[in-house]
TIVO-2410 file (N, C-alpha, C; in nm, 3 decimals):
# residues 73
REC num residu      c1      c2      c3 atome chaine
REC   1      X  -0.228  -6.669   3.832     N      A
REC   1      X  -0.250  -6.527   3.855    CA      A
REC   1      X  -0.180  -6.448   3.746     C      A
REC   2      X  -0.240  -6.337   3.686     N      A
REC   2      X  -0.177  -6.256   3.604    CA      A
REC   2      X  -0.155  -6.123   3.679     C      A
REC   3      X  -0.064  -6.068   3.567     N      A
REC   3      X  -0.065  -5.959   3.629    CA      A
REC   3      X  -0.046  -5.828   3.495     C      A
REC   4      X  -0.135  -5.759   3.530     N      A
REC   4      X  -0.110  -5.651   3.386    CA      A
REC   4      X   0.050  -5.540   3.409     C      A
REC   5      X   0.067  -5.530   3.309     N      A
REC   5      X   0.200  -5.475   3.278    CA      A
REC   5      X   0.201  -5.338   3.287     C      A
REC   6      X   0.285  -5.248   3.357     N      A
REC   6      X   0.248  -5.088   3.368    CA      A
REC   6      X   0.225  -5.006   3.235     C      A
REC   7      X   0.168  -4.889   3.271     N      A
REC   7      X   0.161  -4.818   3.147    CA      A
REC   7      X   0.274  -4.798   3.097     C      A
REC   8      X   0.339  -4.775   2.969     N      A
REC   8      X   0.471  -4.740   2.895    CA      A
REC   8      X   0.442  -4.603   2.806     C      A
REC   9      X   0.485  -4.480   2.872     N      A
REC   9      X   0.490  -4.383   2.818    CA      A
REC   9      X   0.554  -4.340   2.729     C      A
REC  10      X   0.583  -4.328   2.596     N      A
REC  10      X   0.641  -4.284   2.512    CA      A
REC  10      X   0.620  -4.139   2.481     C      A
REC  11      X   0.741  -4.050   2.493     N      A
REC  11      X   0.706  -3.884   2.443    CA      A
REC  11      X   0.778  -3.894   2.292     C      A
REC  12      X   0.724  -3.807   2.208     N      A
REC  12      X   0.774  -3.800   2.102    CA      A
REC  12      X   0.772  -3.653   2.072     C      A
REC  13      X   0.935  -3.582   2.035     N      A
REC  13      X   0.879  -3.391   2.018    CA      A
REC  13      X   0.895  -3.414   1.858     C      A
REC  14      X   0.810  -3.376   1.836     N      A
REC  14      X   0.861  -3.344   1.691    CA      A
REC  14      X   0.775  -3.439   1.589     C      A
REC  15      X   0.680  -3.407   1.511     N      A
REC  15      X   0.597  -3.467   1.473    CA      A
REC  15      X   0.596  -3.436   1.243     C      A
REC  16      X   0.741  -3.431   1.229     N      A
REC  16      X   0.788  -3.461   1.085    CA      A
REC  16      X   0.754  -3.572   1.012     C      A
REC  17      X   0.815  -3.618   0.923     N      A
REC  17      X   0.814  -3.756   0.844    CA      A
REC  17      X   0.820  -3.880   0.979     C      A
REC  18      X   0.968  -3.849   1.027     N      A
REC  18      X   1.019  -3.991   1.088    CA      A
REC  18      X   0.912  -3.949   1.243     C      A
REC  19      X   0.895  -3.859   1.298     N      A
REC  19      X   0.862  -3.859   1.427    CA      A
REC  19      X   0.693  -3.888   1.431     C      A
REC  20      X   0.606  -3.851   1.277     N      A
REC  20      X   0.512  -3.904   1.321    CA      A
REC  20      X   0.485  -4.047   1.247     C      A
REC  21      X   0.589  -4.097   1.169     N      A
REC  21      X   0.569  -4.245   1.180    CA      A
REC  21      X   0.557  -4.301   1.353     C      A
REC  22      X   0.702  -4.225   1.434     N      A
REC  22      X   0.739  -4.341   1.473    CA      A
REC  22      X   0.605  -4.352   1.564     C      A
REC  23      X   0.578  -4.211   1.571     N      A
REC  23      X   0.415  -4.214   1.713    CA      A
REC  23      X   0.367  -4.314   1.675     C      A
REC  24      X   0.302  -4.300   1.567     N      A
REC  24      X   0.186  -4.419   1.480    CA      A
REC  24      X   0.237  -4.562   1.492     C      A
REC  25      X   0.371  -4.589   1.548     N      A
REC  25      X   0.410  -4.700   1.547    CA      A
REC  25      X   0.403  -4.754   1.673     C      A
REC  26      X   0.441  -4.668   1.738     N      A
REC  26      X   0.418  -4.666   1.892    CA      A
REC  26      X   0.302  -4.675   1.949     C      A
REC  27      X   0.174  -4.616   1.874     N      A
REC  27      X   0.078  -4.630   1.915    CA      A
REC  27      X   0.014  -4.745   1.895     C      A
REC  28      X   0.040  -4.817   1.797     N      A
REC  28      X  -0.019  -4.952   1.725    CA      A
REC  28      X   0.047  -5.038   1.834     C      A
REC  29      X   0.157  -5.026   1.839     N      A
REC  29      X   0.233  -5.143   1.930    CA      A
REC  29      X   0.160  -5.129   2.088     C      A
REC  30      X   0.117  -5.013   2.096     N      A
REC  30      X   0.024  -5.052   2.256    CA      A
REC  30      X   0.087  -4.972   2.357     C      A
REC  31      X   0.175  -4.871   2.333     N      A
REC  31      X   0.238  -4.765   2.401    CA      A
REC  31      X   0.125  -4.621   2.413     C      A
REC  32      X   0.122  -4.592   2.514     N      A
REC  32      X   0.063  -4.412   2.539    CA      A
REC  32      X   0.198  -4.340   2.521     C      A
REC  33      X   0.149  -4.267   2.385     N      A
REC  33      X   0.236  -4.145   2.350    CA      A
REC  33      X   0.192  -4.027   2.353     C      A
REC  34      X   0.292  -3.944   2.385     N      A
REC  34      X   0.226  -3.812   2.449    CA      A
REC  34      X   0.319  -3.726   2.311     C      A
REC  35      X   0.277  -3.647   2.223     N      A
REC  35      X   0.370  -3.571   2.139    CA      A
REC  35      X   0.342  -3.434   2.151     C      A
REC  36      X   0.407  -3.358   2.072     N      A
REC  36      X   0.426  -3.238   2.079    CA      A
REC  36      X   0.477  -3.187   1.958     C      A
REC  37      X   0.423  -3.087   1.892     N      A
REC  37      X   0.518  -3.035   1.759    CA      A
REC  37      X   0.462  -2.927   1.757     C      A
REC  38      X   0.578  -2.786   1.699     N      A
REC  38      X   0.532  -2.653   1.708    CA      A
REC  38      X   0.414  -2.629   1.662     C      A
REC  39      X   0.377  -2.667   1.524     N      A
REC  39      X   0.309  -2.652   1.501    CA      A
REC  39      X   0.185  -2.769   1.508     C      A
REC  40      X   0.133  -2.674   1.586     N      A
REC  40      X  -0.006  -2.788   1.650    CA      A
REC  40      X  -0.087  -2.943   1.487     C      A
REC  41      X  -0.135  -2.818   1.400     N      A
REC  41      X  -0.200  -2.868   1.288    CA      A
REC  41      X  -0.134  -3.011   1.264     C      A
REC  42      X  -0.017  -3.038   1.256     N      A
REC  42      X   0.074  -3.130   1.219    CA      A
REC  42      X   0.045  -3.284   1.286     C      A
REC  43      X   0.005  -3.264   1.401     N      A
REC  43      X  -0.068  -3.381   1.500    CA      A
REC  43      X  -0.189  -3.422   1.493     C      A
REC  44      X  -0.269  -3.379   1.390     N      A
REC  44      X  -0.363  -3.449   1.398    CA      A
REC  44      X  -0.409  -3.593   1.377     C      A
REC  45      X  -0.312  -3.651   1.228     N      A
REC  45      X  -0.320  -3.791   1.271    CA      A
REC  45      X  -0.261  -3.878   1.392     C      A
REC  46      X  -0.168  -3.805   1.445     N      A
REC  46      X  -0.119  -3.935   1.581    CA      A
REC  46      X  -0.230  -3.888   1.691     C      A
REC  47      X  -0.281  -3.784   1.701     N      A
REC  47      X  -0.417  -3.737   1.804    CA      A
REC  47      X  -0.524  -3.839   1.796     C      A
REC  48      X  -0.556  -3.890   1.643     N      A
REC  48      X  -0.664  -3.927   1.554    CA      A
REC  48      X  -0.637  -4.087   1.576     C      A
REC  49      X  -0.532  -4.126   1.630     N      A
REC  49      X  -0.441  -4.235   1.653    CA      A
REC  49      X  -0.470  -4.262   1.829     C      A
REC  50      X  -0.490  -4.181   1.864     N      A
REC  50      X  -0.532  -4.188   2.013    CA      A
REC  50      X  -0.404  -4.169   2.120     C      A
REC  51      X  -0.264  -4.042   2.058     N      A
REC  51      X  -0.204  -3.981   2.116    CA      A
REC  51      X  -0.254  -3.899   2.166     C      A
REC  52      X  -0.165  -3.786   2.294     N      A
REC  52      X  -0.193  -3.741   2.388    CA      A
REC  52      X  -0.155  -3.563   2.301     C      A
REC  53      X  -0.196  -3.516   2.228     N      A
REC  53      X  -0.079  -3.403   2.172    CA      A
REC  53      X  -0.090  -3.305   2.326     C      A
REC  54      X   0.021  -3.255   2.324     N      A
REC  54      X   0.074  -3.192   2.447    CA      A
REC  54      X   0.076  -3.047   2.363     C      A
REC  55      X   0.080  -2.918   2.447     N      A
REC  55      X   0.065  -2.759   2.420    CA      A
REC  55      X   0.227  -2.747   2.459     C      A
REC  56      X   0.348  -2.793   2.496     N      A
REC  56      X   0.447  -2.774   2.532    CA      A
REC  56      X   0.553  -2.887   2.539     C      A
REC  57      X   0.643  -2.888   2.536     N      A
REC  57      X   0.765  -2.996   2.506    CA      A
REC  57      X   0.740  -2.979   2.631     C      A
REC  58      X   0.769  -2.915   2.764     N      A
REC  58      X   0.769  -2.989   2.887    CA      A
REC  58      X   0.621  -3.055   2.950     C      A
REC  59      X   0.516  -3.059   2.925     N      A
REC  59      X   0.400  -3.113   2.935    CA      A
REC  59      X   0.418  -3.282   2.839     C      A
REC  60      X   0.484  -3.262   2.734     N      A
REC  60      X   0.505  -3.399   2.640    CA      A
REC  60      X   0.559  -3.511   2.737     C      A
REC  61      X   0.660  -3.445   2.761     N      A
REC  61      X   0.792  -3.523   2.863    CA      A
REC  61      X   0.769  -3.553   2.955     C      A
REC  62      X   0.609  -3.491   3.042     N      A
REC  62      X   0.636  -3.486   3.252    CA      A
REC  62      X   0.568  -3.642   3.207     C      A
REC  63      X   0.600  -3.730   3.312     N      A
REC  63      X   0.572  -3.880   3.323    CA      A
REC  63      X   0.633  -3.948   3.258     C      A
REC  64      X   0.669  -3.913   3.172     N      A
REC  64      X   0.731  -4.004   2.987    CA      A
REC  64      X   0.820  -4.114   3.031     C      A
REC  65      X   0.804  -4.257   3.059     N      A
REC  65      X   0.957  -4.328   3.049    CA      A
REC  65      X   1.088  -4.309   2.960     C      A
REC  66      X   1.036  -4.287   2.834     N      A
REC  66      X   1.182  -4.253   2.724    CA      A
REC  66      X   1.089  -4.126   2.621     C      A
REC  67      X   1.186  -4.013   2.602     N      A
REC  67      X   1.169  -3.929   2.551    CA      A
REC  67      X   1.207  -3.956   2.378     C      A
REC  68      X   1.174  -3.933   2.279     N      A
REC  68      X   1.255  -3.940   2.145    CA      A
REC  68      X   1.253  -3.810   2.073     C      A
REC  69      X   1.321  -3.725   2.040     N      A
REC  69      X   1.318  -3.608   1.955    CA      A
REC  69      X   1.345  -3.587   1.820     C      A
REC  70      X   1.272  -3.559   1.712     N      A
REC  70      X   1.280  -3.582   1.603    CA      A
REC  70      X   1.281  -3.457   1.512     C      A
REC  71      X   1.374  -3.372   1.592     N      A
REC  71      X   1.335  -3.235   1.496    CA      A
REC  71      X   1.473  -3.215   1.444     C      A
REC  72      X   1.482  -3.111   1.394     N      A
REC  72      X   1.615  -3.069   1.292    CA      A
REC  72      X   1.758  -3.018   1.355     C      A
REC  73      X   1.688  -2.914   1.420     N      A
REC  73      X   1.818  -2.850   1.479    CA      A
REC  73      X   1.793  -2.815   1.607     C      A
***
């Protein structure tokens, strides 16, 4: 008998150099990531990647098992 493994939510805020590697990494590895970055335009490849882009850091986060934040200040 098998048994499939739960979904693993990954949130990612912040969609820069390192934050949208890490989506893209996350996403390859077989994780649902949900991101978020002020500026919307910025997400289109991890969207294009088959992330979730979120309209709000608290919409990114609701469900998320581990949150990662990748912004400046």
């Amino acid at each position: 008998m098998t048994t499939q493994a739960p979904a693993r939510t990954v949130s990612v805020l912040g969609l820069g150099l390192m934050g949208e590697a890490l989506a893209l990494a996350l996403r390859k590895a077989g994780f649902a990531v949900a991101a978020w970055n002020r500026t919307a335009a910025k997400g289109a490849a991890v969207a294009a990647a088959g992330a979730r882009l979120a309209a709000t850091p608290a919409d990114a986060v609701a469900g998320a098992q581990l949150v990662v934040v990748c912004v400046k200040d």
